[in-house]
C-alpha positions in Angstrom: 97.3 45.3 -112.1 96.9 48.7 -113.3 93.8 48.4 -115.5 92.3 46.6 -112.9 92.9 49.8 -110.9 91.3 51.8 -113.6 88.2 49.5 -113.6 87.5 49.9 -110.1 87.9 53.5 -110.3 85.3 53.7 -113.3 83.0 51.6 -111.6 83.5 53.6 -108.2 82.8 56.8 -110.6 79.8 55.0 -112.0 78.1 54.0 -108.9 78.8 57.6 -107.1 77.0 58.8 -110.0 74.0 56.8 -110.5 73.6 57.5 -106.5 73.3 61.5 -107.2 70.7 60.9 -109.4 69.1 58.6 -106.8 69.4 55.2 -108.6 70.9 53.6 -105.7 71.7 49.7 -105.2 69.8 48.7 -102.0 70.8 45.8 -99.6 68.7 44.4 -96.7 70.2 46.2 -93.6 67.7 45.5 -90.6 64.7 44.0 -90.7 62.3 44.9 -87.5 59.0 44.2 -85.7 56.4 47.3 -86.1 54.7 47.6 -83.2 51.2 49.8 -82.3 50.6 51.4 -78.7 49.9 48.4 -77.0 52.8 46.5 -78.1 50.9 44.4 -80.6 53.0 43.1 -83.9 50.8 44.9 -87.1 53.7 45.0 -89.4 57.3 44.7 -90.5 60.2 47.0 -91.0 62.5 46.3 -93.3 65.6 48.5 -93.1 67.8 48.9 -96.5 70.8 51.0 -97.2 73.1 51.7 -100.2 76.1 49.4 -100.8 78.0 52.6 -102.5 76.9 56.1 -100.8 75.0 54.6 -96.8 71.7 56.1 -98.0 69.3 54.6 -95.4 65.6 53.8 -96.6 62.9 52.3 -95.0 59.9 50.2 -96.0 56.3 49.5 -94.2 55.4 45.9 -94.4 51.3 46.0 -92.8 50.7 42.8 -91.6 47.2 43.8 -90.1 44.3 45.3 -92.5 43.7 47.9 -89.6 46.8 49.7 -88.6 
């Protein structure tokens, strides 16, 4: 039981780590309809955040050649 508590810990250590440097482990969080003025679809937004740290990033998906 104990070295399983010691591998959880390094891998806890390992993760906070690579997240300070910015090498974060992204999971799908939200994904959203990007909408223009007029309420017209042009894109997707998907929503990701870090399964160690919460960072939140978001990516632009155009759908439309002119938006």
């Amino acid at each position: 039981m104990e070295n399983n508590l010691n591998n959880e810990i390094v891998l806890n250590s390992q993760s906070k780590l690579k997240c300070l440097f910015g090498l974060h482990q992204y999971k799908i969080y939200k994904e959203e309809d990007f909408t223009d003025a007029r309420g017209n679809v042009i894109g997707k937004m998907i929503i990701n955040r870090c399964i160690h740290c919460g960072k939140i990033d978001g990516t632009k998906i155009p759908l439309t050649t002119n938006w």
